[in-house]
Each structure stands twice: as C-alpha cells, then as structure tokens.
C-alpha positions in Angstrom: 49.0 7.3 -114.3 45.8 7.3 -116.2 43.9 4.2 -115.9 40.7 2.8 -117.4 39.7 -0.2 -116.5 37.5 -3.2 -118.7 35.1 -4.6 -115.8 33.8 -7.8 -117.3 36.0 -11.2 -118.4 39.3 -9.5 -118.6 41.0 -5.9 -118.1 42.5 -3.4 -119.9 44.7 -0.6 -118.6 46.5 2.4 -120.7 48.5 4.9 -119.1 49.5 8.3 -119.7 52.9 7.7 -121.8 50.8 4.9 -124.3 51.7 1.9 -122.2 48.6 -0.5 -121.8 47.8 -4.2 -120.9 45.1 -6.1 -121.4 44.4 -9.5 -119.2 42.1 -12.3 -119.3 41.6 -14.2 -116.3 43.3 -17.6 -116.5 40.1 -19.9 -115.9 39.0 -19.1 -119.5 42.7 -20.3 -120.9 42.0 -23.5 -118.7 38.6 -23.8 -119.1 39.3 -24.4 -123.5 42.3 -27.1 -122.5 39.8 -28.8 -119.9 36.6 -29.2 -122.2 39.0 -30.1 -125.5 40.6 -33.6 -123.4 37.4 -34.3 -121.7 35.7 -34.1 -125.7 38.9 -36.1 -127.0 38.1 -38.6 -124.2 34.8 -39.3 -124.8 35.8 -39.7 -129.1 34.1 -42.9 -130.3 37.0 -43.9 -132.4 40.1 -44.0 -130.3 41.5 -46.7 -128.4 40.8 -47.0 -124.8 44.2 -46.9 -123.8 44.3 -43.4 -125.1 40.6 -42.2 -123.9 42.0 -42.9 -120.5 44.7 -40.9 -120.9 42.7 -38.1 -122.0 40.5 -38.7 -118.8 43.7 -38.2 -116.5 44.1 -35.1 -118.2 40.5 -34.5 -117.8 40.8 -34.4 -114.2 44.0 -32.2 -113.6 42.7 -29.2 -115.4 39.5 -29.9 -114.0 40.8 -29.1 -110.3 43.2 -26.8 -112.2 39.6 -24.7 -113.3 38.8 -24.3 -109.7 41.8 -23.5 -108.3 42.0 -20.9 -111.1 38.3 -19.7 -109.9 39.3 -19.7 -106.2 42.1 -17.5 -107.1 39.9 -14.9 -109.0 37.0 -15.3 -106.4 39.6 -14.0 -104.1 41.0 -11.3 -105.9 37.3 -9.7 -107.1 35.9 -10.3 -103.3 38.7 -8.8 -101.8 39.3 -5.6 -104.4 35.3 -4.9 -103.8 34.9 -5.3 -100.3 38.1 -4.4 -99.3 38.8 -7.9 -96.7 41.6 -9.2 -98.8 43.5 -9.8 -95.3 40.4 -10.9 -94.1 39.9 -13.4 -96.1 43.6 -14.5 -96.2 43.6 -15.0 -92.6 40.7 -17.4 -92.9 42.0 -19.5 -95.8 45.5 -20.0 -94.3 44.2 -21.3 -91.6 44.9 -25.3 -92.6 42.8 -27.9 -92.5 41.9 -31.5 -94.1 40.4 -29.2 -97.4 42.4 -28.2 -100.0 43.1 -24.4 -100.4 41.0 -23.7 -103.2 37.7 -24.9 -101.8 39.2 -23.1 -98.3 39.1 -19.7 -100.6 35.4 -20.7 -101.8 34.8 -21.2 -98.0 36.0 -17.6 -96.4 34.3 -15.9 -99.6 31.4 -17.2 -98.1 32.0 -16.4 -94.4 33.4 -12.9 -95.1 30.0 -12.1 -97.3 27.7 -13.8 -94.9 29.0 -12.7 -91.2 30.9 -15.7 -90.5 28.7 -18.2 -91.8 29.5 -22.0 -92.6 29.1 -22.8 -96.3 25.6 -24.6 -96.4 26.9 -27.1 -99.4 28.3 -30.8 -99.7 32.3 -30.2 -100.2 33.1 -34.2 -100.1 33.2 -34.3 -104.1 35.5 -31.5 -104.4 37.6 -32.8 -102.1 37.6 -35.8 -104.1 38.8 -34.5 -107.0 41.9 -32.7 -105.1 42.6 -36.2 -103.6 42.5 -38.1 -107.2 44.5 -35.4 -108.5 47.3 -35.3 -106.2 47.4 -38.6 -104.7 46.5 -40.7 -107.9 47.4 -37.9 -110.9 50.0 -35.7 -109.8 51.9 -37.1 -106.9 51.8 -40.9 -108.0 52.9 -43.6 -105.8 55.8 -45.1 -106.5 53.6 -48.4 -107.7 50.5 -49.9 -106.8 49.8 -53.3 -106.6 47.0 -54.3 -109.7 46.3 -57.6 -108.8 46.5 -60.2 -106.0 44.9 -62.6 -103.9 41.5 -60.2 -102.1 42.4 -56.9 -104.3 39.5 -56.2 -106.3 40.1 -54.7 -109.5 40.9 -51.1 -109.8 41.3 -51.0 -105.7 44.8 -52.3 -105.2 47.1 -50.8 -102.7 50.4 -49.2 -102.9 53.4 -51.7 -102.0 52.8 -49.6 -98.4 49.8 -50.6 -98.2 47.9 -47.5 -98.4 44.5 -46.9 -100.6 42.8 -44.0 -101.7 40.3 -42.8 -99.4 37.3 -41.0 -100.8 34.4 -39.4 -99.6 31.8 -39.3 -102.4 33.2 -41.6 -105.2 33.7 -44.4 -103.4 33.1 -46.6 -106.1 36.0 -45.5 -107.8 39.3 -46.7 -108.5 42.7 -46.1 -107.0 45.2 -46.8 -109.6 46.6 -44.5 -112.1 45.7 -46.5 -114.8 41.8 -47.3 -113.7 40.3 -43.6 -114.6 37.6 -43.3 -117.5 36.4 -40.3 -119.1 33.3 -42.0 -117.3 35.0 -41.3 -114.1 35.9 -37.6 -115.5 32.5 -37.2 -116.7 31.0 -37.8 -112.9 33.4 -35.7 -110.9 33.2 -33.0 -113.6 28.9 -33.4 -113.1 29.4 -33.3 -109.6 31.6 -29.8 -109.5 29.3 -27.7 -112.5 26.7 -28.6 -110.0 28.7 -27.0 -106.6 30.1 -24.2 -108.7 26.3 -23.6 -109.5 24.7 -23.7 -106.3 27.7 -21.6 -104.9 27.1 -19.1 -107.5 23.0 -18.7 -106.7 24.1 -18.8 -102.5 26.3 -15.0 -103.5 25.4 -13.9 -107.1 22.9 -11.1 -104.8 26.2 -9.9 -102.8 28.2 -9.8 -106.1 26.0 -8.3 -108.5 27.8 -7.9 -111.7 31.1 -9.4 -110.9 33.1 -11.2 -113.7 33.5 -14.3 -111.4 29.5 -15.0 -111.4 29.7 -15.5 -115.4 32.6 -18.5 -114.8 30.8 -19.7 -111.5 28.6 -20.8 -114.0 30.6 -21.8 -117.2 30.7 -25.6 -116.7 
C-alpha cells in the first residue's frame, strides 16, 4: 500500500485502491469540550448551582486533556525513537502516580538516559485524585456538616477524606468545587505541561505533540 503521511496535528493516509483516512489526535476534540465548561463556568449570569456543575465538568476533561496528551506523547516518542517497549516497560511499572503522568515520566527518562523528571508532579496528582475519588468514583455519601467538620472537608460515612498534596485548601465533597477551584488546578497544569514542553521540545524538534504541550 501507498501511504503519504500529514506530519503536523493530524494524519492522512491514501492507499493504492483510493482508500484514505484522515485522523486528528483526540486532545484537540477534548481540548474544545474542556475550555467551552470551564467558559460556561465562569458566565456572570448563571446560577451558582449550575457554575459548579460546569466546574465538575471542568475538571474531568481537564485530566481527560492529559491523559489524551500522555497517550499521544507516547505514540510520537515511541514511533520516532523506536522504545515503544521501552517506554511501556517503565510506565507499567505501578506506583502511587497515575498512568498518565507515569507516561510523561518514562518520556522523560527514555530521552534523557534514565533521568528523574526535574518538575513538581503533586498538582497533577491532585487533579487525578479530585477526579476519581471526588468526580468520577463518588463516595457513596459524605458527611456535609457536623460537630468539628469544617465546611467543604467532611468525611465519608467511613471516615475517609481526601488527601491532597498541593491543594490543600480545597474541598472534599462533590458538591464544594468552583470554577475557582477549576481555574487553579487548570493554572497549575498549563504551567507543568509548559515547563515539560521547554525540558524536551530540543529532543522533539518538530513533533505535533510540542504544539498541544503548549495549548493551555
């Protein structure tokens, strides 16, 4: 089969008896749903019941953005350098960080000889933990009020909180999350996706994944 190939934001392939596809990497799609709840979130004339629920959603495709980046970090670092198996074996390896930010980490240790990412990871991890242990994996309830809960920190009925690393001012409860909340954790991930991009944009010179590295 004959194939040309689009390098840039999404491919294009056409074979010899006129079949062709054309793909777009799937952090652009999410990238347009994140920014248009985070906007609606932040609208001056809705009610705060529904800016928070806008917030929530916020947050999911937030983390969903840079899962969706891990994912084609992988795939361009491995197709160029030819360590896709590297880099799986060091990713799989489990730990107390989430997958994605694992993929971001053996990127970096495959391009620089085995070296620790140099960056703070605790507010990425945060936004994994709000999204599946507040967002997407809900308790069953929490408790909102009672005698020494402060608000927004309650407990679920097992007694178990949230523990974050960076946002330690936040809440716990479904209910509690702001687009001011959204607003921080989405600051504090342009701003790692940013530095991570300047620490290998020399190693991947002209790579498609640079350009969404830094489209926050």
């Amino acid at each position: 089969m004959i194939t040309y190939e689009h390098i840039g934001n999404g491919g294009f392939r056409v074979g010899v008896q006129g079949e062709y596809s054309f793909s777009e990497p799937i952090c652009n799609q999410v990238y347009n749903d994140l920014i248009f709840f985070l906007k609606k979130s932040k609208a001056s004339n809705i009610d705060q019941v529904i800016s928070k629920r806008y917030a929530r959603a916020s947050l999911v495709f937030l983390a969903f953005y840079f899962e969706s980046l891990a994912n084609l970090l992988i795939d361009e670092v491995g197709k160029r350098f030819k360590c896709s198996q590297q880099l799986e074996q060091i990713y799989k390896k489990r730990d107390h960080y989430p997958k994605p930010l694992r993929k971001f980490q053996a990127v970096y240790s495959v391009l620089y000889y085995g070296q620790k990412l140099p960056l703070d990871t605790s507010g990425i991890q945060d936004l994994f933990l709000i999204r599946n242990q507040v967002i997407a994996h809900p308790p069953a309830r929490s408790i909102v009020a009672g005698t020494g809960i402060t608000k927004g920190k309650g407990l679920t009925e097992k007694g178990r909180s949230l523990s974050l690393n960076k946002f330690t001012h936040f809440p716990n409860i479904y209910g509690e999350f702001t687009s001011v909340h959204t607003q921080e954790v989405y600051n504090e991930t342009k701003d790692f996706l940013e530095k991570y991009h300047n620490l290998i944009a020399r190693k991947l010179s002209g790579a498609a994944i640079l350009f969404y590295l830094k489209k926050l």
